[in-house]
GURO-373056 format. One line per 5 residues: number of its first residue (from 1); for each residue x, y, z of N, C-alpha, C. Coordinates in steps of 0.001 Angstrom, whole numbers. Each point is the difference from the previous one (the first is absolute). Layout:
# GURO-373056
NUM) X/Y/Z/X/Y/Z/X/Y/Z; ...
This chain:
# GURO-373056
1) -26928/231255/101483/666/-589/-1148/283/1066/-1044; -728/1249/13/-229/951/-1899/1472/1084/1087; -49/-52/1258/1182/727/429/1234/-1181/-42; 195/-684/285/1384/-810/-216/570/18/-1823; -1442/-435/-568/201/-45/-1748/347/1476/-640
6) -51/1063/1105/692/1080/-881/1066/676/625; 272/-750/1059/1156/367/1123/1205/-1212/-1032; -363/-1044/-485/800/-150/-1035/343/125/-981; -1196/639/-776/356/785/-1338/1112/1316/225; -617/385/1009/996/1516/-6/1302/-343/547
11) 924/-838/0/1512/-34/-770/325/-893/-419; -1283/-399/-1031/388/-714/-1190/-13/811/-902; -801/1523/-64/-117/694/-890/685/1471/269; 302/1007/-574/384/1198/751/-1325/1070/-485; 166/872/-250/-760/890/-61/-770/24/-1624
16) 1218/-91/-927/-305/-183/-1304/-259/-1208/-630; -282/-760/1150/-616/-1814/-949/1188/-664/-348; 1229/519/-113/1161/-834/91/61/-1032/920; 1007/-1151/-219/519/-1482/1051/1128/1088/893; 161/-5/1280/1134/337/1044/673/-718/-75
21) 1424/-54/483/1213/-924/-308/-460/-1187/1403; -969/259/742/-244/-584/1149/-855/-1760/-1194; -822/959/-616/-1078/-546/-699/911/-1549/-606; 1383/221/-778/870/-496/-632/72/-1061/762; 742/496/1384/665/-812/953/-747/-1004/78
26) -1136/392/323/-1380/-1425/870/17/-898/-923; -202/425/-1424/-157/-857/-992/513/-1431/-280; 1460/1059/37/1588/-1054/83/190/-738/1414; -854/446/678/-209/-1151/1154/-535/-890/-58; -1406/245/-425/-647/-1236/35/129/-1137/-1188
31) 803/807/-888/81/-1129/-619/1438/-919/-29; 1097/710/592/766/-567/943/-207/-1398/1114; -1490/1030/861/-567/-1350/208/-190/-1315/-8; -940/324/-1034/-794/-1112/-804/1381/-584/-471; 981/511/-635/714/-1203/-455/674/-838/598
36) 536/998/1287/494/-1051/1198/-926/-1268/610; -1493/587/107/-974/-1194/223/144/-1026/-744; 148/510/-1364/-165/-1162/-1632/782/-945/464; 1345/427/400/1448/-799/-47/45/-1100/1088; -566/781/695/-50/-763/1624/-1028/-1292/110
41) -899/194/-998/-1239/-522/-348/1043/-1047/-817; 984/533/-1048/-282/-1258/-802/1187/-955/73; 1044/909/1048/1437/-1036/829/-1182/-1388/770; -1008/822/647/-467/-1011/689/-893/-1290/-134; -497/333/-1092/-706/-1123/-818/887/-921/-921
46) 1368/596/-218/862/-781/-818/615/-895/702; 170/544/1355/650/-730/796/-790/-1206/720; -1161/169/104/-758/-770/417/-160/-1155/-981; -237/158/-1656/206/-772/-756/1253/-1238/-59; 647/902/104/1319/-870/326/94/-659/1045
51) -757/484/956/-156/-1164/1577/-990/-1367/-353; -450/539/-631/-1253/-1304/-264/304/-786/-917; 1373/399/-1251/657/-594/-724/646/-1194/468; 957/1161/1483/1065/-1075/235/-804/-1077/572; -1087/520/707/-516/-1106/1406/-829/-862/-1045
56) -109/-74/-1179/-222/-1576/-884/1320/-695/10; 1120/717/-262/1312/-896/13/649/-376/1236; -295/694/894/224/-523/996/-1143/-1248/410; -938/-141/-91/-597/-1296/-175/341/-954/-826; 153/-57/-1580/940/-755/-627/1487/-463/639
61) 628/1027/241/1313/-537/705/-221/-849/951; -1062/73/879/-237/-1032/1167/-197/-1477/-581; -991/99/-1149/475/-1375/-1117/1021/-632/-449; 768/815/-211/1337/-154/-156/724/-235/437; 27/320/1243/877/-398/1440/-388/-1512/21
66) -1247/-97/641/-585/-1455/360/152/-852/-1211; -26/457/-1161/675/-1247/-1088/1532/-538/143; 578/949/-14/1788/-281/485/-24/185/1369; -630/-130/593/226/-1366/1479/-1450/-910/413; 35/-464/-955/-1327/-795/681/355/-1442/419
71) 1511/-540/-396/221/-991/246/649/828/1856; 644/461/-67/401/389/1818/-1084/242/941; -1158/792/-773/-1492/-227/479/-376/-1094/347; -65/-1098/-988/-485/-1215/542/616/-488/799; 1300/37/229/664/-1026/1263/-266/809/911
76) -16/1612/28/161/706/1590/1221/217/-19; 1010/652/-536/956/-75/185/-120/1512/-579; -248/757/1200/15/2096/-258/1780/-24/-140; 1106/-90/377/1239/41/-286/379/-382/-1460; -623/-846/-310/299/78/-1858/-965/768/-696
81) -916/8/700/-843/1014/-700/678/1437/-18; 887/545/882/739/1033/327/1071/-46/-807; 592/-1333/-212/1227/182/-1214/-527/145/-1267; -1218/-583/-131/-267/269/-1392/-375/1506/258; -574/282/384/-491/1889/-110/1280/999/-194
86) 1360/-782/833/1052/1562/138/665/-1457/-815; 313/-1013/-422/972/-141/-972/1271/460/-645; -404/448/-888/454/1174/-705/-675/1951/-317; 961/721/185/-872/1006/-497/-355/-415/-1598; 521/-793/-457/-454/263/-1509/-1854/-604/305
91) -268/-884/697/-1179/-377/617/-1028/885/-40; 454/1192/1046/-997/877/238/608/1093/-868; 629/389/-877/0/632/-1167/-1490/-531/-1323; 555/-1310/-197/-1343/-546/-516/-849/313/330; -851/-139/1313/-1192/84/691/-297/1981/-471
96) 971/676/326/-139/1746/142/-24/12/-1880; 470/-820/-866/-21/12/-1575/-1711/-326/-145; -22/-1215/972/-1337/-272/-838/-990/1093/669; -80/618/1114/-958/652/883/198/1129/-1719; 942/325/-248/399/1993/-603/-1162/-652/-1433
101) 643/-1398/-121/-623/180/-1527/-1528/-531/74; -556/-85/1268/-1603/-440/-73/-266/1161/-72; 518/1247/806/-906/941/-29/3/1045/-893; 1427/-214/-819/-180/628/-1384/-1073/-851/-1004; -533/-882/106/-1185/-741/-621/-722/642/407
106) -352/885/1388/-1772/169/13/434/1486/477; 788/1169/-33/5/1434/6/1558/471/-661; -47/837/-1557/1278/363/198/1070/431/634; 1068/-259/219/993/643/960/1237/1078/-352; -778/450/-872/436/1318/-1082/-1092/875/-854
111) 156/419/238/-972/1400/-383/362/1458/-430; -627/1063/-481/509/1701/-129/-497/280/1675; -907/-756/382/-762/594/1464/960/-562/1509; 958/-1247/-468/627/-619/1502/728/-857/-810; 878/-676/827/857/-936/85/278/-1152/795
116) -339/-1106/-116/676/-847/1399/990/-311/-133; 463/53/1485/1627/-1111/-174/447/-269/1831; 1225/-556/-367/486/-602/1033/-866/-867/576; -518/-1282/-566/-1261/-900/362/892/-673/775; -226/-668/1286/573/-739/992/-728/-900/907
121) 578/-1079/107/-1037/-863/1185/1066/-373/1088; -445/156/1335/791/-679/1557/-1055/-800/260; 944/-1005/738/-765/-1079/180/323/-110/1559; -1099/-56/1043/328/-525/1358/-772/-810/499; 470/-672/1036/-891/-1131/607/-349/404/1679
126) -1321/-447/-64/-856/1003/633/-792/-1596/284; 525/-534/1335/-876/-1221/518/339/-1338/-913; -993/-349/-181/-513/-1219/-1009/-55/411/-1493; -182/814/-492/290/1422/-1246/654/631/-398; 197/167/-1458/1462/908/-824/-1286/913/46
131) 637/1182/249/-295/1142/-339/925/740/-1143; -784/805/-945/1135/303/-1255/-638/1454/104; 1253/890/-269/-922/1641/-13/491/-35/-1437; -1305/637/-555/662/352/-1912/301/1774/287; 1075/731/-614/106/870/-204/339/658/-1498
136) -754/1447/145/917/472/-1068/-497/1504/-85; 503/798/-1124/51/1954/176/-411/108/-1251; -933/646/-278/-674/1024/-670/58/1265/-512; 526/437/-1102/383/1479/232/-813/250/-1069; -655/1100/267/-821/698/-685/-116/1861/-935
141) -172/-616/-926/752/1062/-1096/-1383/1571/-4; 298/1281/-510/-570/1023/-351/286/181/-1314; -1257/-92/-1282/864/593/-1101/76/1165/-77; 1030/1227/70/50/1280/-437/1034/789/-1252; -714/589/-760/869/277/-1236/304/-867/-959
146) -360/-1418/216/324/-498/-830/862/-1462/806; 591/269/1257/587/-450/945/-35/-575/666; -202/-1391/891/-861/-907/944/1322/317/1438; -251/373/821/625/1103/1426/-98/-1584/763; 685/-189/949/-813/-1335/1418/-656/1080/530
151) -789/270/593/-628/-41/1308/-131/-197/1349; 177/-1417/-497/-647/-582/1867/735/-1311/-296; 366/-816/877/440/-1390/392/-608/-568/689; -1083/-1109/-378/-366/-167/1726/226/-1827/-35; 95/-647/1108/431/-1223/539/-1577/-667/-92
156) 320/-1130/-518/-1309/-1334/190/452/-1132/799; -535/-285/680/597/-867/975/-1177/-1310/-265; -195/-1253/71/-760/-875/682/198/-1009/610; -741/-484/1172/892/-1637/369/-1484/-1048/-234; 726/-1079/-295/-889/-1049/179/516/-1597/469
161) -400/-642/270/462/-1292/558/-437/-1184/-689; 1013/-841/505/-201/-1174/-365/176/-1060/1220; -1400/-447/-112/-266/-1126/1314/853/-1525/-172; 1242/-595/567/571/-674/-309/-743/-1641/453; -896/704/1018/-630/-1740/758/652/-769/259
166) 1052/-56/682/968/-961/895/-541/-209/1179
């Protein structure tokens, strides 16, 4: 170990106790590093926030669904239950309005650190079950100089269902 610990001092140092331009370099590495870790660290916890955001509204929406068809529910009648779901897009505009604005209730969707947008829901039927995927993009800011840069973009995806019981 007292040979490795001075096999690294000697070009960190030169002869006269000075830093080597080597010395510089490492420095600006590791802390290069570390900040790439920071970032990576904190795209991913934001994003995760936002998954656990949506996947409350995506449970609410399943409320929501089954309130505006619970009368096609009760007869059994999955084909009106299907017109009411694709209707209108203004329908599932509503539904993607109310999903954007639950989850601006429980995580901002603006920040100096990210951004959300393009919030979206598809809806498919999958058996006896609507399946709805919520989507939306994330872009995530660097402040430098004074300046907030993007970064990174990354995609949130989730699906969840709704059991129709026909």
């Amino acid at each position: 170990m007292k040979h490795f610990m001075r096999w690294l001092r000697r070009p960190l140092r030169n002869e006269r106790g000075e830093i080597t331009f080597f010395a510089c370099f490492f420095v600006v590495g590791v802390v290069m590093l570390i900040s790439f870790l920071l970032l990576y660290a904190s795209v991913r916890i934001t994003c995760i926030n936002i998954r656990n955001g949506a996947k409350m509204e995506l449970n609410n929406l399943s409320a929501t669904i089954y309130t505006d068809t619970y009368r096609s529910q009760r007869e059994t009648n999955f084909e009106e239950y299907l017109r009411t779901l694709y209707s209108s897009s203004d329908y599932t505009e509503m539904l993607e309005a109310t999903v954007a604005g639950g989850l601006a209730s429980k995580i901002p969707l603006s920040t100096d650190d990210y951004q959300v947008s393009d919030i979206s829901l598809e809806f498919n039927v999958v058996g006896d079950r609507v399946e709805y995927i919520f989507y939306c993009d994330v872009e995530f800011y660097v402040r430098m100089f004074g300046h907030n840069y993007p970064t990174i973009t990354q995609r949130v995806e989730l699906t969840g269902y709704h059991n129709t019981k026909f």
